[in-house]
C-alpha positions in Angstrom: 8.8 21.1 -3.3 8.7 18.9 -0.2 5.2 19.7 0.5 3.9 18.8 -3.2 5.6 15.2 -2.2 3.8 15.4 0.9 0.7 16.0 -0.7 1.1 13.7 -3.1 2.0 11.2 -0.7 -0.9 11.8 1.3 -3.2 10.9 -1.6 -1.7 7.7 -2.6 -2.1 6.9 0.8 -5.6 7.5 0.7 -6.1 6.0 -2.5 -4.3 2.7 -1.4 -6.8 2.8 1.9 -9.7 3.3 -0.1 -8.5 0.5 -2.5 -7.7 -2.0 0.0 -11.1 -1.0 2.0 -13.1 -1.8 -1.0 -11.7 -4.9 -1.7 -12.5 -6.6 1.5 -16.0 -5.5 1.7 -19.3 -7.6 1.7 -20.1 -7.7 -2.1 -16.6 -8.0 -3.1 -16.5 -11.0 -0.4 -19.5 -12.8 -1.3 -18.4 -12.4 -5.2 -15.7 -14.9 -3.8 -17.4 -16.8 -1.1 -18.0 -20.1 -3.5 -17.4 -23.6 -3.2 -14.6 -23.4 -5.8 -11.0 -25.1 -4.2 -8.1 -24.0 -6.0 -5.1 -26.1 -5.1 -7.2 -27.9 -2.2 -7.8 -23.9 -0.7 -11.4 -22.4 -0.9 -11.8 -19.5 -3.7 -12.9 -17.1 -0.7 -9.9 -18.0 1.7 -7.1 -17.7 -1.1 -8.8 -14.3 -2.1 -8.1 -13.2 1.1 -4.8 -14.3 1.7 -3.9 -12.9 -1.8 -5.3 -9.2 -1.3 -3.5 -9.3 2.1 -0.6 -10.2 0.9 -0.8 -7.7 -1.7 -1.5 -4.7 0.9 1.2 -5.6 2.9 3.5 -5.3 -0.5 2.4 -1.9 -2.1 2.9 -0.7 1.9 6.6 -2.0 1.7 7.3 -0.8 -1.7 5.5 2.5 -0.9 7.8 2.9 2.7 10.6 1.9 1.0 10.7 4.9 -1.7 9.5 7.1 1.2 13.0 6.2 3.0 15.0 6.1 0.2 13.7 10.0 -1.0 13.7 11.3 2.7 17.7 11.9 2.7 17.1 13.8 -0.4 14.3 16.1 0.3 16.3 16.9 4.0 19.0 18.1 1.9 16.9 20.0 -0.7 15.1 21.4 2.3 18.8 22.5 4.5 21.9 22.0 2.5 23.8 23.2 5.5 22.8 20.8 7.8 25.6 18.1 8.6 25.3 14.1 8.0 26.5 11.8 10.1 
């Protein structure tokens, strides 16, 4: 059981990388690199800032339903093992 969470973990991982790779490559870029200001910020700047901030959310919601299933999958895996 804990290695098809594993696994499955592994490949949203690697979806997420690939995701986030793609987004910050050179056609994607250029698609935004345009004179455009949106709230006084250029189009190309703001895209950035945006997807960034973005990654660095799905990576916290994504660690934090790691450590909140870890406990759980310990004690599936050794339900004699103590807690502190």
């Amino acid at each position: 059981m804990a290695n098809l969470n594993s696994d499955r973990n592994r490949g949203i991982w690697l979806f997420f990388s690939i995701l986030f790779g793609t987004l910050f490559t050179f056609p994607l870029l250029q698609v935004f690199n345009r004179t455009t200001l949106i709230f006084g910020i250029p189009l190309l700047v703001l895209y950035l800032l945006l997807g960034w901030l973005l990654f660095i959310g799905v990576i916290y919601r994504f660690t934090r339903r790691l450590s909140n299933c870890a406990p759980t999958q310990a004690a599936e895996q050794d339900p004699g093992r103590d807690r502190p």
